[in-house]
ROLUMVEX-783042 format. One record per residue (C-alpha): x, y, z; residue number from 1. Coordinates in steps of 0.2 Angstrom, whole numbers, padded with zeros to 4 digits. Each point is the difference from the previous one (the first is absolute). Example, Ala and Ser with C-alpha at 12.3 -4.5 7.8 and 13.67 -1.06 7.14 Angstrom:
<node xx="0062" yy="-0022" zz="0039" k="1"/>
<node xx="0006" yy="0017" zz="-0003" k="2"/>
END
This chain:
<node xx="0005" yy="0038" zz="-0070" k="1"/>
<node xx="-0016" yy="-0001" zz="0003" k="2"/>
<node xx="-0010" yy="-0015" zz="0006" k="3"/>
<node xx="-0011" yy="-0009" zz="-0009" k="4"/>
<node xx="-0019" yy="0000" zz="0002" k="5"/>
<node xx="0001" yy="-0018" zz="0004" k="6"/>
<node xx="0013" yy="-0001" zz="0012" k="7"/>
<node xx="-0009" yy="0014" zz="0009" k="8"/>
<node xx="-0016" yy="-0010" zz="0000" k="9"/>
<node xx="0011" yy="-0016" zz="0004" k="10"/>
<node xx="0007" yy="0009" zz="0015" k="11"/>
<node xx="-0016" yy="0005" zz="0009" k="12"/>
<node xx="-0010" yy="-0015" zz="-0005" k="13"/>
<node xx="0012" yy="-0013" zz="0007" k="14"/>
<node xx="0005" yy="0003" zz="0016" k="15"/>
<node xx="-0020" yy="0000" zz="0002" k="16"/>
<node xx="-0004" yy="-0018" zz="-0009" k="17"/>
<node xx="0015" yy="-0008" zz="0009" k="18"/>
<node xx="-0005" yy="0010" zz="0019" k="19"/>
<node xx="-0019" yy="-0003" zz="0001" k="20"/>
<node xx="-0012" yy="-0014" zz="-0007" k="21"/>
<node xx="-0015" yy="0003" zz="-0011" k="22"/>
<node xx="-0010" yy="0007" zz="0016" k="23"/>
<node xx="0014" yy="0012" zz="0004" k="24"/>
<node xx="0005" yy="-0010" zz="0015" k="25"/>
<node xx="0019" yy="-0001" zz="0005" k="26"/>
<node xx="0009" yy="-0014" zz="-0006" k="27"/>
<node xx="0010" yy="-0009" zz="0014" k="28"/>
<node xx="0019" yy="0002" zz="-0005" k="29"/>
<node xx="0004" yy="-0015" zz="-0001" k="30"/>
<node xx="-0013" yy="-0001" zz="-0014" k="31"/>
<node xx="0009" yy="0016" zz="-0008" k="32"/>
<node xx="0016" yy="-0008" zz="-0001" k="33"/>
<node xx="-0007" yy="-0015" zz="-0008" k="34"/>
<node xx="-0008" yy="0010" zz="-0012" k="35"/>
<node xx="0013" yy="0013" zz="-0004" k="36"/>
<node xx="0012" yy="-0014" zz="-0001" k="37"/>
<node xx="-0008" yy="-0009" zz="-0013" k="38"/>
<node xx="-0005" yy="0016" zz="-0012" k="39"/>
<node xx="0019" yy="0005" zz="0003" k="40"/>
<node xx="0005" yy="-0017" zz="-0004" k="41"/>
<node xx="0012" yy="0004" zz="0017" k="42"/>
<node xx="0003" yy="-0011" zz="0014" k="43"/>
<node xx="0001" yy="0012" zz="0015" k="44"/>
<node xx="-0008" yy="0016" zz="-0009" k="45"/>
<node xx="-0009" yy="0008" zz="0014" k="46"/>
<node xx="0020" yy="0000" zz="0011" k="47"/>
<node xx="0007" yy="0007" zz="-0015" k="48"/>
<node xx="-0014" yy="0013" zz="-0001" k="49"/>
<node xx="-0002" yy="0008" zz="0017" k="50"/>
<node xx="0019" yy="-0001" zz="-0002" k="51"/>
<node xx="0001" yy="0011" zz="-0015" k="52"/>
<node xx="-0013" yy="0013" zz="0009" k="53"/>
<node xx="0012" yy="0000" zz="0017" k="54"/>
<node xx="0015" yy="0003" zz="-0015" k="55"/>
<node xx="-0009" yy="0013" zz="-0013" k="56"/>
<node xx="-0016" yy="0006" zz="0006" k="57"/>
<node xx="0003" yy="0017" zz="0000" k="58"/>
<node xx="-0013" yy="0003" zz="0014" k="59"/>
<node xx="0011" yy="-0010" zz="0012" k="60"/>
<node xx="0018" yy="0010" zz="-0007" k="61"/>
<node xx="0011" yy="-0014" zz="0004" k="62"/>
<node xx="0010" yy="0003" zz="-0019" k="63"/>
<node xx="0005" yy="0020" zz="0006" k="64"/>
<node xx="0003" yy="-0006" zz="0019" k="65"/>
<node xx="0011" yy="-0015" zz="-0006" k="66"/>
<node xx="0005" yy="0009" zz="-0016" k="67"/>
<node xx="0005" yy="0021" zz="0006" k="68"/>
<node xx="-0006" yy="0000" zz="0019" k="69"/>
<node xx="0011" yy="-0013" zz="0008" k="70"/>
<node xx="0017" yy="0002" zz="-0009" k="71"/>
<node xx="-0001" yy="0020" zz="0004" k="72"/>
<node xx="-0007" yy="-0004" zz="0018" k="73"/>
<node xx="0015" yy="-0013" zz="0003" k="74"/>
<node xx="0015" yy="0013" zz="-0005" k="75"/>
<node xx="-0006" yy="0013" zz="0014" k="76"/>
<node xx="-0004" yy="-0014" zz="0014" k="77"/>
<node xx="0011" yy="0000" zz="0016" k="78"/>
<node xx="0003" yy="-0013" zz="0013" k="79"/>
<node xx="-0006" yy="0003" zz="0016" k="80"/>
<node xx="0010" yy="-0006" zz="0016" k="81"/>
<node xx="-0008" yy="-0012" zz="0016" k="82"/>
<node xx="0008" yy="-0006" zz="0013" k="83"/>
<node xx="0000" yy="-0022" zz="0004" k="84"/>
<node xx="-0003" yy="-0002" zz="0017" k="85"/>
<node xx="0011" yy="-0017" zz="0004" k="86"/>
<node xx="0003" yy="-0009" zz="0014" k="87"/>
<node xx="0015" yy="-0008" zz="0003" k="88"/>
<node xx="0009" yy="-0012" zz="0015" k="89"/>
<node xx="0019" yy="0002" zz="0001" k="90"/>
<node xx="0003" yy="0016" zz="-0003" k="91"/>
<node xx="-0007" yy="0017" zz="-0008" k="92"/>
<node xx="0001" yy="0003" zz="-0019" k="93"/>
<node xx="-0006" yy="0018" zz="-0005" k="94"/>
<node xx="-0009" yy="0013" zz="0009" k="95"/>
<node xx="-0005" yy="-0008" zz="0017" k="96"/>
<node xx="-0017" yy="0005" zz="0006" k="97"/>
<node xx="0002" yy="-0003" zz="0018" k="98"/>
<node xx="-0016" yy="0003" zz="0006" k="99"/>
<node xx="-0003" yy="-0014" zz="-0010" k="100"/>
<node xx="0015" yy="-0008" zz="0004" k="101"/>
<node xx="-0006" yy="0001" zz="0020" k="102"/>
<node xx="-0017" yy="-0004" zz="-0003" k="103"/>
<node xx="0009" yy="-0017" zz="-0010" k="104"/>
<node xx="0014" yy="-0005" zz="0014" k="105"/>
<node xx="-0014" yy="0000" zz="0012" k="106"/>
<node xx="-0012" yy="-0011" zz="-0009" k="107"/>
<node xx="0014" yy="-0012" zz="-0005" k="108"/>
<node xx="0011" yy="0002" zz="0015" k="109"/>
<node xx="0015" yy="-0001" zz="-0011" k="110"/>
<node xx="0013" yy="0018" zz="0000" k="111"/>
<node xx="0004" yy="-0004" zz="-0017" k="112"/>
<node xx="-0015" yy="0003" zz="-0008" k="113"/>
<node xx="0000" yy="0017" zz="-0010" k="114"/>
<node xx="-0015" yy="0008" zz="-0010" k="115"/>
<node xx="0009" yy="0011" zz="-0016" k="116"/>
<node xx="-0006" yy="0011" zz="-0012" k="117"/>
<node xx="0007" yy="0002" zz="-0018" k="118"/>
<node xx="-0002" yy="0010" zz="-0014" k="119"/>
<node xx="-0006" yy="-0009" zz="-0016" k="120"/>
<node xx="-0005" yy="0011" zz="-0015" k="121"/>
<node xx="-0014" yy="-0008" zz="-0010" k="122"/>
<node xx="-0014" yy="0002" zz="-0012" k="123"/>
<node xx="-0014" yy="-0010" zz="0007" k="124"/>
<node xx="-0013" yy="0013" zz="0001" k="125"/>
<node xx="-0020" yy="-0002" zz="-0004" k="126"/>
<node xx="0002" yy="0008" zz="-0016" k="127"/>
<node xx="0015" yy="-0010" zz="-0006" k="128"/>
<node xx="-0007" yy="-0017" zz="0006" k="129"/>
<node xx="-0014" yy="0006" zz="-0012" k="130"/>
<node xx="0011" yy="0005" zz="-0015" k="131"/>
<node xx="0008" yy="-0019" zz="0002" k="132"/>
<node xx="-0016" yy="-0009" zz="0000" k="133"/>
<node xx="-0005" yy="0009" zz="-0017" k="134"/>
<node xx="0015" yy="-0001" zz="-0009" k="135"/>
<node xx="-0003" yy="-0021" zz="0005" k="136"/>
<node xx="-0018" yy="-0001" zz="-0005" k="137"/>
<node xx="0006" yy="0008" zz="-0019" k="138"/>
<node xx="0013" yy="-0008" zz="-0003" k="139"/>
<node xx="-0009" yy="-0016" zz="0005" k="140"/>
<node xx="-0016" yy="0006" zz="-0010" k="141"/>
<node xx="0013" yy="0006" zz="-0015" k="142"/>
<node xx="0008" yy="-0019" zz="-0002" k="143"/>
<node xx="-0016" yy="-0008" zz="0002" k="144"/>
<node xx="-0006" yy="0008" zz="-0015" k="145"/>
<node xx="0012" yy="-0004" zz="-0010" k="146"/>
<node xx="0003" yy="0014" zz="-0011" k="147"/>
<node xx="0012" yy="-0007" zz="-0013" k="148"/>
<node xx="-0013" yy="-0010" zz="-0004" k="149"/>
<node xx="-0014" yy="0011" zz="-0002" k="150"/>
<node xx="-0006" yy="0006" zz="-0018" k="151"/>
<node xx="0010" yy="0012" zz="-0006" k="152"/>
<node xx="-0003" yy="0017" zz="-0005" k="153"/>
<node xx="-0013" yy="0003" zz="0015" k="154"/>
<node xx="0007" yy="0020" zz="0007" k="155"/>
<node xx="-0005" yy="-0009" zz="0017" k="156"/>
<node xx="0013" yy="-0015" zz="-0001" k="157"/>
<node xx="0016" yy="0012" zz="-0004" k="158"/>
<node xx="-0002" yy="0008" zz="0017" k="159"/>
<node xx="-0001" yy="-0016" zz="0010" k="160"/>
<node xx="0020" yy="-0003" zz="-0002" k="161"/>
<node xx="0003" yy="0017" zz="0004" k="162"/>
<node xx="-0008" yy="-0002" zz="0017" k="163"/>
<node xx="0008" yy="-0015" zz="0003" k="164"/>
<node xx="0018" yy="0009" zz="-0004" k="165"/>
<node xx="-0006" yy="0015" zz="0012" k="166"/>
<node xx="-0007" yy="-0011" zz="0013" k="167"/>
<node xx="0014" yy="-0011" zz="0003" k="168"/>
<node xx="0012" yy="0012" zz="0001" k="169"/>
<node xx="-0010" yy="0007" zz="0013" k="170"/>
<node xx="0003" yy="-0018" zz="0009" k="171"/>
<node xx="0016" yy="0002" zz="-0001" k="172"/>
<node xx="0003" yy="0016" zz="0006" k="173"/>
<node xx="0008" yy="0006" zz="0019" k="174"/>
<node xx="-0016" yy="0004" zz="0006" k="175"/>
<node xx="-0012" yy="-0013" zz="-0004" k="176"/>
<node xx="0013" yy="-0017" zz="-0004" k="177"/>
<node xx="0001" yy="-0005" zz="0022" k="178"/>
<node xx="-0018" yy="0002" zz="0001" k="179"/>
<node xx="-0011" yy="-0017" zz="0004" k="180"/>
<node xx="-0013" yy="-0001" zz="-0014" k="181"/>
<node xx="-0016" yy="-0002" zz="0009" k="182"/>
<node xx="-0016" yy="0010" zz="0002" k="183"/>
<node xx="0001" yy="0017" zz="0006" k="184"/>
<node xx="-0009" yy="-0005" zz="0021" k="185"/>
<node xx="-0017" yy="0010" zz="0004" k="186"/>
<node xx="0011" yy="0013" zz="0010" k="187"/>
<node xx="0010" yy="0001" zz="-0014" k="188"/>
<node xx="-0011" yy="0003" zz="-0011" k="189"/>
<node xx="-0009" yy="0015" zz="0011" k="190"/>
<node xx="0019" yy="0008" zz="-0001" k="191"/>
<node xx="-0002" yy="0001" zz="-0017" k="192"/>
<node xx="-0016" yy="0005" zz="-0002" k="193"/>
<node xx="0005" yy="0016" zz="0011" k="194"/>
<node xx="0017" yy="0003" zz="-0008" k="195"/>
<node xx="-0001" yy="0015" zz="-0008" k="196"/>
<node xx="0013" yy="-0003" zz="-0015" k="197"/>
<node xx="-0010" yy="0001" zz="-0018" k="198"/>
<node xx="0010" yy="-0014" zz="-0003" k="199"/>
<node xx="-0006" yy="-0012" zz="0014" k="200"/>
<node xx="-0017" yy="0006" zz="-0004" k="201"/>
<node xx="0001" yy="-0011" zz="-0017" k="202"/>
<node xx="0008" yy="-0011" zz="0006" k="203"/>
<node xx="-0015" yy="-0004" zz="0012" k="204"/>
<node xx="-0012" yy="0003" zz="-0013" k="205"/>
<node xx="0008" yy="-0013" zz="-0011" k="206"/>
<node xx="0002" yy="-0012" zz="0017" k="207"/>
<node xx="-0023" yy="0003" zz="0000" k="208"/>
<node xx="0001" yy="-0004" zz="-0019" k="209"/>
<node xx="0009" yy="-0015" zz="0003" k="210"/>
<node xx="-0011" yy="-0006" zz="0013" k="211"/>
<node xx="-0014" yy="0000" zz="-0009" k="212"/>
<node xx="0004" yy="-0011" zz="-0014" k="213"/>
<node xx="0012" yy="-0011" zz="0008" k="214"/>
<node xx="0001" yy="-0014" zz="0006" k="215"/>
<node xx="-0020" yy="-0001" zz="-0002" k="216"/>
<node xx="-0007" yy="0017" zz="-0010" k="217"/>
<node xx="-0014" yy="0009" zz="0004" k="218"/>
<node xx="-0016" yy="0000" zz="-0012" k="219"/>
<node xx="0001" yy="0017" zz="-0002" k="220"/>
<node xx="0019" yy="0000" zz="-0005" k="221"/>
<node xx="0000" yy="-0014" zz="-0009" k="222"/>
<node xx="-0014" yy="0006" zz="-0010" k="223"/>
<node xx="0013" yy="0017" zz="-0004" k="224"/>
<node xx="0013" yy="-0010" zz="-0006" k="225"/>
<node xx="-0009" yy="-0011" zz="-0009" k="226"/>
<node xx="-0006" yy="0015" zz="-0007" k="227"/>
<node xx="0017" yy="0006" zz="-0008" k="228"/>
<node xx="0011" yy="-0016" zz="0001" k="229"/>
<node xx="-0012" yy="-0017" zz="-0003" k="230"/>
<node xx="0004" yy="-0002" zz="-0017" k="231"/>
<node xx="0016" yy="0008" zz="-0004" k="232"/>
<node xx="0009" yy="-0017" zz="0002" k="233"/>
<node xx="-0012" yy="-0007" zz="-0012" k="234"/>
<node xx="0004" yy="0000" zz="-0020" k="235"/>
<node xx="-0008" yy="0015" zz="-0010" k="236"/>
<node xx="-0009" yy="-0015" zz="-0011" k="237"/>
<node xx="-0005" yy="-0008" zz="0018" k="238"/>
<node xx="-0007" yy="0017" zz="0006" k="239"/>
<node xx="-0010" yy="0002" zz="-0017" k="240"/>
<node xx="-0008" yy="-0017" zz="0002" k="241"/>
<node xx="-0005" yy="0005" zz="0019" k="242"/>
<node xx="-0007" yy="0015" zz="-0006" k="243"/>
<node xx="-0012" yy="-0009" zz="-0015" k="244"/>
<node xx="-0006" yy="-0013" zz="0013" k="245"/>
<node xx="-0006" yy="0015" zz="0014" k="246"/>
<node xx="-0006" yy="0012" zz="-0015" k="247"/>
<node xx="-0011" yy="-0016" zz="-0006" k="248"/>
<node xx="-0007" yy="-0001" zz="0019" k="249"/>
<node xx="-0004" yy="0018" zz="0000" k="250"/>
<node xx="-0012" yy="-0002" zz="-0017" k="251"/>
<node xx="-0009" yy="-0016" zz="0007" k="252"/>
<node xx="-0003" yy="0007" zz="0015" k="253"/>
<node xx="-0005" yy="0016" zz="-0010" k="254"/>
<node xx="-0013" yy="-0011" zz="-0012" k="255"/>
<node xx="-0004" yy="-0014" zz="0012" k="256"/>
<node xx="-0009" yy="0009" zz="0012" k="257"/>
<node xx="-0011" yy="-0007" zz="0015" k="258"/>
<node xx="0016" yy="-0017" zz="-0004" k="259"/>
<node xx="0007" yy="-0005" zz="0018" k="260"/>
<node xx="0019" yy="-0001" zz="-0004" k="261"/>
<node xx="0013" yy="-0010" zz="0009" k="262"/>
<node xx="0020" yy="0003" zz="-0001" k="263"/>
<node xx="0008" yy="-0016" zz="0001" k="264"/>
<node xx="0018" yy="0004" zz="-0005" k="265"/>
<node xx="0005" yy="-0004" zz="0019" k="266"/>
<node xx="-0007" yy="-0018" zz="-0001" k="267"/>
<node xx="0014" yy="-0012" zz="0000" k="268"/>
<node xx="-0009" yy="-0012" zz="-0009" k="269"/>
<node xx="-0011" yy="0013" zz="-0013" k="270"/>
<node xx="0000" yy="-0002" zz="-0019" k="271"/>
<node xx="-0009" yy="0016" zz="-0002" k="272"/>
<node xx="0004" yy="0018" zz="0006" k="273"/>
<node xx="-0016" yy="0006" zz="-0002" k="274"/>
<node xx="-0018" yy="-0005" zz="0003" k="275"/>
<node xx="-0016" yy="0008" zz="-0002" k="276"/>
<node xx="-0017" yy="-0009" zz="0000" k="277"/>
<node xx="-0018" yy="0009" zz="-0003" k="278"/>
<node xx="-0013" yy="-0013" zz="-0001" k="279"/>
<node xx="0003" yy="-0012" zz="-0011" k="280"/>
<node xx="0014" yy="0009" zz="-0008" k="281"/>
<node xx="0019" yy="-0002" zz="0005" k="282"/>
<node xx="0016" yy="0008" zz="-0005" k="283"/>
<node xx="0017" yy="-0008" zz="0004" k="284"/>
<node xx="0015" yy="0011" zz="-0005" k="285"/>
<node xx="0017" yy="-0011" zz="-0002" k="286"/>
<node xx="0015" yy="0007" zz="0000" k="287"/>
<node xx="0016" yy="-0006" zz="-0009" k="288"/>
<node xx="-0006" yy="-0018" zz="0002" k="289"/>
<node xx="0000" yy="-0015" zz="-0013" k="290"/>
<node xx="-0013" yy="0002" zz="-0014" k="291"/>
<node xx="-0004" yy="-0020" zz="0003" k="292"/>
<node xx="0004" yy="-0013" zz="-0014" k="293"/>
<node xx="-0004" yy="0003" zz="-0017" k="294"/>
<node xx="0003" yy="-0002" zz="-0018" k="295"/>
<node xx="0019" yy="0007" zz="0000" k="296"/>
<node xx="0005" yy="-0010" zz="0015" k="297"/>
<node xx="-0009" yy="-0016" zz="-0007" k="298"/>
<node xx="0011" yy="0002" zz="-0016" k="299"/>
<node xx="0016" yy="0003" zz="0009" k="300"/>
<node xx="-0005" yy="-0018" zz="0010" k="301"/>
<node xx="-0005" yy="-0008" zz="-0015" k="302"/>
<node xx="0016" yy="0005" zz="-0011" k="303"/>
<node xx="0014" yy="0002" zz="0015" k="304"/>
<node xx="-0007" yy="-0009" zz="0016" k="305"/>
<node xx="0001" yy="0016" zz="0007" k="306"/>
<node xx="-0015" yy="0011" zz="0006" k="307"/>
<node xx="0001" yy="0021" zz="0003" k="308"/>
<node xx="-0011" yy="0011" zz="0007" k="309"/>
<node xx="-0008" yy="0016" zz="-0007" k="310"/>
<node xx="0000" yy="0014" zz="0013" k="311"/>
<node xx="-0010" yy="0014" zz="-0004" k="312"/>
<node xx="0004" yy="0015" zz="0014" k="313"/>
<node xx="-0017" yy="0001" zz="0005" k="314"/>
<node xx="-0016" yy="-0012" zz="-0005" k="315"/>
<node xx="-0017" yy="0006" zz="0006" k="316"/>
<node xx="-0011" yy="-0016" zz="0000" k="317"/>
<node xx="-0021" yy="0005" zz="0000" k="318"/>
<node xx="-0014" yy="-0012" zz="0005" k="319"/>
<node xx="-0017" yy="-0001" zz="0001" k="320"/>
<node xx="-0012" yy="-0014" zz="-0001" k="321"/>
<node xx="0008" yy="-0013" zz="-0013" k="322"/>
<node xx="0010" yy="0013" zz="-0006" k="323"/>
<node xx="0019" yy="0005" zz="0000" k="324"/>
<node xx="0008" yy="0013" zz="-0010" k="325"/>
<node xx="0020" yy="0005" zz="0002" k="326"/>
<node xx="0008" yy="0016" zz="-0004" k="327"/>
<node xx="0019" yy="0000" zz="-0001" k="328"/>
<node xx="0010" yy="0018" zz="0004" k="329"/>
<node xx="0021" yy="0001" zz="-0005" k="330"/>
<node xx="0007" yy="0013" zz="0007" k="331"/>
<node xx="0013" yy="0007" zz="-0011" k="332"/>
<node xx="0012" yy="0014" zz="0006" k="333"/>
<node xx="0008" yy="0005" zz="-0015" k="334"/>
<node xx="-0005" yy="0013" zz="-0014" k="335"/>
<node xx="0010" yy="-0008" zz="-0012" k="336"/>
<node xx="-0010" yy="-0003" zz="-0015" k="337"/>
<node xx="0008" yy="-0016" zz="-0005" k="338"/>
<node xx="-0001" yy="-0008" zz="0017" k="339"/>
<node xx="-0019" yy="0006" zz="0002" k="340"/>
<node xx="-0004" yy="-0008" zz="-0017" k="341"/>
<node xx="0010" yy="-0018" zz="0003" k="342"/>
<node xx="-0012" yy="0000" zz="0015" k="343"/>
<node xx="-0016" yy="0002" zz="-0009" k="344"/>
<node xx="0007" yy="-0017" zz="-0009" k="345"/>
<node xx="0004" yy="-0008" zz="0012" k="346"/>
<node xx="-0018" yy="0003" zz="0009" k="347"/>
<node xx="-0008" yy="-0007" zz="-0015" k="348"/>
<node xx="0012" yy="-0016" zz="0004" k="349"/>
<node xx="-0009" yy="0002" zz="0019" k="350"/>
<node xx="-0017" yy="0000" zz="-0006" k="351"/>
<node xx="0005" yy="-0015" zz="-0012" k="352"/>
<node xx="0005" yy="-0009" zz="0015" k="353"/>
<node xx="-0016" yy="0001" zz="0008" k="354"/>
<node xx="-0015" yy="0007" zz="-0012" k="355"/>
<node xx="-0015" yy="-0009" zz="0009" k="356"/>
<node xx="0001" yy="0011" zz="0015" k="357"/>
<node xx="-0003" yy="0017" zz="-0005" k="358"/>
<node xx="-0015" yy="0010" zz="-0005" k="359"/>
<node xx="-0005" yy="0000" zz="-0018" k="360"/>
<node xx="-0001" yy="0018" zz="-0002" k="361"/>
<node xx="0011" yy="0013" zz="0008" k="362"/>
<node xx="0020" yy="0000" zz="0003" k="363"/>
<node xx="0009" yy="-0017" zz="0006" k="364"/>
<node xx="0014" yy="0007" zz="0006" k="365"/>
<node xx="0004" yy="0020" zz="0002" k="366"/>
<node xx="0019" yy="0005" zz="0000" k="367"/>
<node xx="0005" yy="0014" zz="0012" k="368"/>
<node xx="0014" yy="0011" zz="-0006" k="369"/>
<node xx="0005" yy="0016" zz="0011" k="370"/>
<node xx="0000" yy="0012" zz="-0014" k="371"/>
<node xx="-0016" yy="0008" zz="-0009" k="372"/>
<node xx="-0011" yy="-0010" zz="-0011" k="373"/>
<node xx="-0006" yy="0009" zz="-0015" k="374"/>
<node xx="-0014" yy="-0009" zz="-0005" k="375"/>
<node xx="-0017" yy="-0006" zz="0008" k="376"/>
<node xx="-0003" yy="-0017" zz="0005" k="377"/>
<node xx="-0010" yy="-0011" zz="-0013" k="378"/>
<node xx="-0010" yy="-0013" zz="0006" k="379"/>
<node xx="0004" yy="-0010" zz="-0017" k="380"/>
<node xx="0020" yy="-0001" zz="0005" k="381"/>
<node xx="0001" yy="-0017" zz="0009" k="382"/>
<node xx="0017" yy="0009" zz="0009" k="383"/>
<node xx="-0002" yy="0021" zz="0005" k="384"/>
<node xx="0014" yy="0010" zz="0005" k="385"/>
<node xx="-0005" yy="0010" zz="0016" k="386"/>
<node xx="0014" yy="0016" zz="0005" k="387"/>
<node xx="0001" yy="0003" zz="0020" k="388"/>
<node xx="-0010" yy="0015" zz="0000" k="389"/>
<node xx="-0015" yy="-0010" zz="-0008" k="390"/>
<node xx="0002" yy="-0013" zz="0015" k="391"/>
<node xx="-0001" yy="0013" zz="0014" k="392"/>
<node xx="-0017" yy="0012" zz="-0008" k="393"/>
<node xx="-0016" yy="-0004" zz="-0001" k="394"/>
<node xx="-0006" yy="-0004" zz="-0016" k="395"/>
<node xx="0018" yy="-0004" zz="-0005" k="396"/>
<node xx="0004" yy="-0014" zz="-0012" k="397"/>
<node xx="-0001" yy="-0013" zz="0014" k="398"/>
<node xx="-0013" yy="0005" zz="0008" k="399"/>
<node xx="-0009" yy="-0001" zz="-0019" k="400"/>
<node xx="0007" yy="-0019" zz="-0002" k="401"/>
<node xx="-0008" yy="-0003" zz="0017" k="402"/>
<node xx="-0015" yy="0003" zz="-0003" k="403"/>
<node xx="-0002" yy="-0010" zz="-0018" k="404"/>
<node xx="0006" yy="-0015" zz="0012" k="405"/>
<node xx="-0011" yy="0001" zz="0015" k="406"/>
<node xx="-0016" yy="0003" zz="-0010" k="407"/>
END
């Protein structure tokens, strides 16, 4: 199936917004992960992300190592034998090495000291000690993840149990079950990286990947997966909301020009996500944030005791001098025509709530939908209906409604 133009658009504009500020500075990491956190609504988000480019970036290959290369690799491997040098007082046990044996009387001054060799077939080789560690950081990665838990129907989450059934039988198998789960050492490694085998070449390949994004990724493979795998987790409604909030960004800065923006999303304490300031004008973009009290909550108080809040997805608040002027956005990810038109009701209830702080001409609220909108925006429709396409082009539909409420 093909993707839609907005995920497409979603996909390349976010791993920018949440990687570098409004002066295309890096943002320190520990501001990413607070950041991706909250738009994911996902404690832990930037783990579980560089966890899913180590497990499915197709770039690092550790689904076909885990998945084809290690089971075929594992069937043909053989033991190799070396001989434990042990010495022993009381009597020999084994092969005795007597030059070492000599060599031992002499130092301790007791004859019944030997120094014996024996045979002991094992697999602890650089390669193997490398396959181990892998098959440990997956299935570690695999359970932090949680995939039973994941939404459903994503082609990515049915291949995540399948890797964990592969790797841990890979755990358990003759080869690889005695060996110490640790860290391939340096010289180790350098075995590797000279071994010939294809199948030790992916294997370090996968090892580099992992090491890039874990424990502490790398901006530039962070910036990859987040890329492909930032918001799968998230909902398809969730995503669509993103989407509208970074598509808005795009037309102010578009039709704001000269404005000096500042991205706050990373500020524990923000309110806005957005700011942009040009003399004595400023822009505040708010995103899925409390409306503020109003009519409706004052009834529910007055009639109930209890007060609600109204939440539109995205409220873009525009000042300058004594004046302030708000313009709510829904975003609505649904083509159904039922749905669509129960939202236009209940946006009039929005602007009901509220009526003193929008403009007095122009659209109050515009509603997003993903599908295409057949007709034009009027000026004279309190609420609009804007499709994706008319939020991503320039002289789209938003953009139009954007330009009624900054004049």
């Amino acid at each position: 199936m093909t993707e839609p133009a907005w995920e497409s658009f979603l996909r390349d504009r976010f791993p920018r917004y949440l990687l570098r500020d409004a002066r295309g500075e890096p943002r320190p990491l520990p501001a990413v992960e607070t950041a991706l956190a909250r738009l994911t609504e996902s404690a832990g988000a930037l783990t579980r992300l560089a966890e899913l480019g180590f497990l499915l970036d197709p770039t690092i290959g550790t689904a076909t190592f885990i998945v084809e290369t290690l089971p075929a690799f594992l069937r043909s491997v053989l033991p190799t034998t070396q001989r434990d040098i042990t010495e022993r007082h009381g009597g020999a046990r084994g092969r005795v090495d007597w030059a070492r044996t000599f060599a031992a009387q002499s130092r301790t001054q007791d004859t019944t000291t030997f120094v014996c060799t024996a045979p002991r077939r094992t697999f602890e080789r650089a390669e193997l000690i490398l396959m181990r560690w892998l098959v440990a950081r997956v299935l570690g990665a695999i359970d932090d993840l949680h995939p039973a838990s994941l939404p459903a129907g994503k082609g990515w989450t049915s291949l995540l149990p399948e890797m964990h059934r592969v790797a841990s039988s890979a755990a358990s198998h003759a080869a690889l079950r005695d060996l110490p789960v640790r860290a391939p050492a340096p010289q180790e490694r350098a075995s590797a990286v000279a071994n010939p085998l294809d199948a030790v070449k992916q294997a370090v390949r996968v090892l580099a990947g992992h090491d890039e994004l874990l424990p502490q990724p790398s901006l530039r493979a962070l910036a990859a997966s987040m890329h492909e795998f930032a918001l799968v987790p998230v909902s398809d409604d969730r995503r669509f909301e993103i989407f509208v909030l970074l598509a808005l960004a795009e037309r102010i800065d578009a039709l704001f020009p000269g404005a000096t923006r500042k991205d706050a999303l990373i500020e524990a304490d923000r309110e806005h996500v957005f700011e942009w300031s040009r003399g004595d004008e400023v822009l505040h973009l708010y995103f899925d944030q409390s409306a503020g009290s109003g009519h409706h909550d004052d009834v529910m108080a007055h009639y109930f005791g209890q007060r609600t809040a109204i939440r539109p997805d995205i409220r873009l608040s525009h000042r300058r001098h004594t004046t302030h002027r708000t313009l709510y956005l829904d975003a609505k990810n649904s083509e159904e025509f039922s749905y669509l038109a129960a939202s236009h009701l209940k946006m009039h209830g929005y602007i009901a709530h509220k009526p003193h702080v929008f403009a007095d001409r122009g659209a109050r609220v515009v509603i997003v939908c993903p599908g295409r909108v057949m007709g034009h925006v009027r000026d004279i429709d309190p609420v609009v209906f804007v499709g994706a396409k008319g939020c991503m082009e320039e002289a789209g539909g938003l953009e139009q409604v954007l330009r009624t409420f900054l004049s």
